[in-house]
C-alpha positions, 0 to 999 in steps of 0.5 A: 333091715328089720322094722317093728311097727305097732299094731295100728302101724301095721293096719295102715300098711295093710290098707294101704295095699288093699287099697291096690295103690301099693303092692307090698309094705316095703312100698308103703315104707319107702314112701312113707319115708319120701314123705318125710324127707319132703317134710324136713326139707321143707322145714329146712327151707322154712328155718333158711327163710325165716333167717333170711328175714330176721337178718334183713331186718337186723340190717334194717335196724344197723342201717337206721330204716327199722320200725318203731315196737312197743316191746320184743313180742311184738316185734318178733310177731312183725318179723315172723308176719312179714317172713311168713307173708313172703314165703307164701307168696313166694311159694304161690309165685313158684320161686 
């Protein structure tokens, strides 16, 4: 495989192995790309989350226990609030 960085690219490689963490740019470029495996699960899980909230307040909505809004904005605001809230706190619990 063969890989074209730009300029600026191949100065941040060249740092980074001067910086003595990494000993070559295959290194750099291999945790570079664990990085962004990490990021996109994490999105992953985030867009799973969110579904997840969204649906229990779709079930809430059919089961008659939803809260009132005075417009869609404000309630996606909620829901997203909500799920976000819960996510943190899930995070910070370690589940």
């Amino acid at each position: 495989m063969r890989i074209i960085l730009t300029p600026e690219l191949e100065n941040l490689v060249d740092r980074k192995i001067q910086s003595g963490r990494y000993n070559s740019p295959s290194e750099v470029v291999r945790e570079a790309l664990l990085l962004l495996k990490r990021e996109d699960d994490l999105k992953k899980l985030q867009i799973e989350e969110l579904r997840r909230e969204v649906q229990k307040g779709i079930d809430a909505i059919r089961q008659g226990n939803s809260k009132t809004y005075d417009s869609a904005d404000e309630m996606i605001e909620s829901i997203i609030s909500e799920a976000r809230a819960e996510f943190d706190a899930r995070k910070i619990n370690g589940k």
